[in-house]
C-alpha positions as CSV (number, residue, x, y, z in Angstrom):
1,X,0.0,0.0,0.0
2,X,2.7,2.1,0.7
3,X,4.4,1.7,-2.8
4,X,0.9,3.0,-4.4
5,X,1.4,6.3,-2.3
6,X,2.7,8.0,-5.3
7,X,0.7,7.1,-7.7
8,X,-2.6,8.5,-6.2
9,X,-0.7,11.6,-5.2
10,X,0.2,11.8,-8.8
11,X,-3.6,10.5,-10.0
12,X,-4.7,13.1,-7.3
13,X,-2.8,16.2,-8.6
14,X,-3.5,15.5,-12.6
15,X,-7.1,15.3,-11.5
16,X,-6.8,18.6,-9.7
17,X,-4.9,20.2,-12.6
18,X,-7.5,18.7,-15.6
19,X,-10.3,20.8,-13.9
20,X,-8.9,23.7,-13.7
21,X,-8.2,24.0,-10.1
22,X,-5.2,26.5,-10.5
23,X,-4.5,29.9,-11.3
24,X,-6.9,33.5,-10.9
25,X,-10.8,32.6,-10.4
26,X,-11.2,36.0,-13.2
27,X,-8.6,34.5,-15.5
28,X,-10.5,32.7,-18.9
29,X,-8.8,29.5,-19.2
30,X,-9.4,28.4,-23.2
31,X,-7.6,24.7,-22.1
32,X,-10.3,24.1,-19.4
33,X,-12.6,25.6,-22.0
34,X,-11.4,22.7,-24.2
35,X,-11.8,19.6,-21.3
36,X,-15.4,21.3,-20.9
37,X,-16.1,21.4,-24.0
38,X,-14.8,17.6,-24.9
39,X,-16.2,16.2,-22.0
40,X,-19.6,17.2,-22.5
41,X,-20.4,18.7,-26.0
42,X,-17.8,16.3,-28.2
43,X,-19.6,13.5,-28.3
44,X,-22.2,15.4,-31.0
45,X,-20.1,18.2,-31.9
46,X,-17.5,18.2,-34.5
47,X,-15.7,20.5,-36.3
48,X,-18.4,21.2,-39.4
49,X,-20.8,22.4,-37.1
50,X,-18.7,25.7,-35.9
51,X,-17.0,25.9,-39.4
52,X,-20.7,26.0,-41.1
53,X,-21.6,28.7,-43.3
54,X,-24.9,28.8,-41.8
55,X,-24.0,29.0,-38.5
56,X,-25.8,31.3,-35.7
57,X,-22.7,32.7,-33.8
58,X,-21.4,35.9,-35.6
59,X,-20.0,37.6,-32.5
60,X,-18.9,36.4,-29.4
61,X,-21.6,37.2,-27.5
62,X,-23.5,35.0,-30.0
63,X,-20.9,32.2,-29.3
64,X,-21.6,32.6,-25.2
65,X,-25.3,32.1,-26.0
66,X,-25.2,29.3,-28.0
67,X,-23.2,27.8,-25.0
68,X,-25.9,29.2,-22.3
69,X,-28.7,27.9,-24.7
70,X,-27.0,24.6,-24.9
71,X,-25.8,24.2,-21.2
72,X,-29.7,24.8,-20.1
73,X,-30.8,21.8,-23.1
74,X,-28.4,19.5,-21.8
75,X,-29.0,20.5,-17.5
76,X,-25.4,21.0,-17.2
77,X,-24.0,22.4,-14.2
78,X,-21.7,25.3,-15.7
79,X,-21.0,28.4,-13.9
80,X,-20.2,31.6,-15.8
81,X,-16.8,30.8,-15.5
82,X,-17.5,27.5,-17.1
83,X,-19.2,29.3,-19.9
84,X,-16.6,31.9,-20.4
85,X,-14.0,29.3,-21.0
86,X,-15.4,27.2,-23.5
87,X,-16.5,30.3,-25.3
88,X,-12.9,31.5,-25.3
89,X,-12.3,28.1,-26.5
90,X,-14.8,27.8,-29.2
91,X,-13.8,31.3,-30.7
92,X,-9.8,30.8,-30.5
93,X,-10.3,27.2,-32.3
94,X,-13.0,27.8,-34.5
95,X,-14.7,31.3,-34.8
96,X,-11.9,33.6,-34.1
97,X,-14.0,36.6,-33.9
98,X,-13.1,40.0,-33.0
99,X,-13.0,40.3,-28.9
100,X,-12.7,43.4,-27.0
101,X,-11.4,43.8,-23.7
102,X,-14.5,45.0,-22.3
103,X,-16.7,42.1,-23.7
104,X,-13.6,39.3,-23.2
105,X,-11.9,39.1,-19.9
106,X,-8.0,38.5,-19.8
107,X,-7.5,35.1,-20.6
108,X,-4.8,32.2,-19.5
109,X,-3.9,29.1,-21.1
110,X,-4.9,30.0,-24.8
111,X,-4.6,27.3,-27.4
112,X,-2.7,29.9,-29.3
113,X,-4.5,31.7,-31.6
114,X,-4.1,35.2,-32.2
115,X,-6.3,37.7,-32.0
């Protein structure tokens, strides 16, 4: 049992880490945006619906309620933190819309896209 010590302390910590247990409570993390996002919206969602012509989300507020409107259809349990990163996620991966400071707050972990 002892030998097995440091693999839960390591299971422990990665768990801790994945859901986004680290760093500012303001900051917008578009990694945890990304394990939200994966976890719960994957499954369905692939890359041709965001890159649709068609599609409904032309600004980013647009994006954030798309993720509201979907959170409520699906009884998830995300907080507005939880919303703000996955729609920092979606619009760095996919939608790279214009984002001003005002409407955006500062963001951590970024996938890498430029804005």
């Amino acid at each position: 049992m002892i030998r097995s010590a440091p693999k839960l302390i390591t299971l422990l910590t990665t768990a801790v880490l994945a859901f986004g247990f680290t760093g500012s409570a303001s900051a917008v993390d578009a990694a945890r945006g990304k394990l939200l996002y994966d976890t719960r919206c994957g499954a369905c969602h692939n890359t041709s619906v965001h890159q649709s012509t068609s599609r409904k989300a032309t600004s980013v507020p647009g994006v954030r309620a798309q993720v509201v409107r979907w959170s409520e259809q699906l009884g998830t349990s995300w907080g507005a933190e939880d919303i703000e990163d996955i729609t920092t996620y979606l619009n760095d991966l996919y939608y790279r819309l214009p984002c001003p400071p005002a409407t955006c707050p500062t963001k951590t972990g970024t996938l890498g896209a430029a804005r």
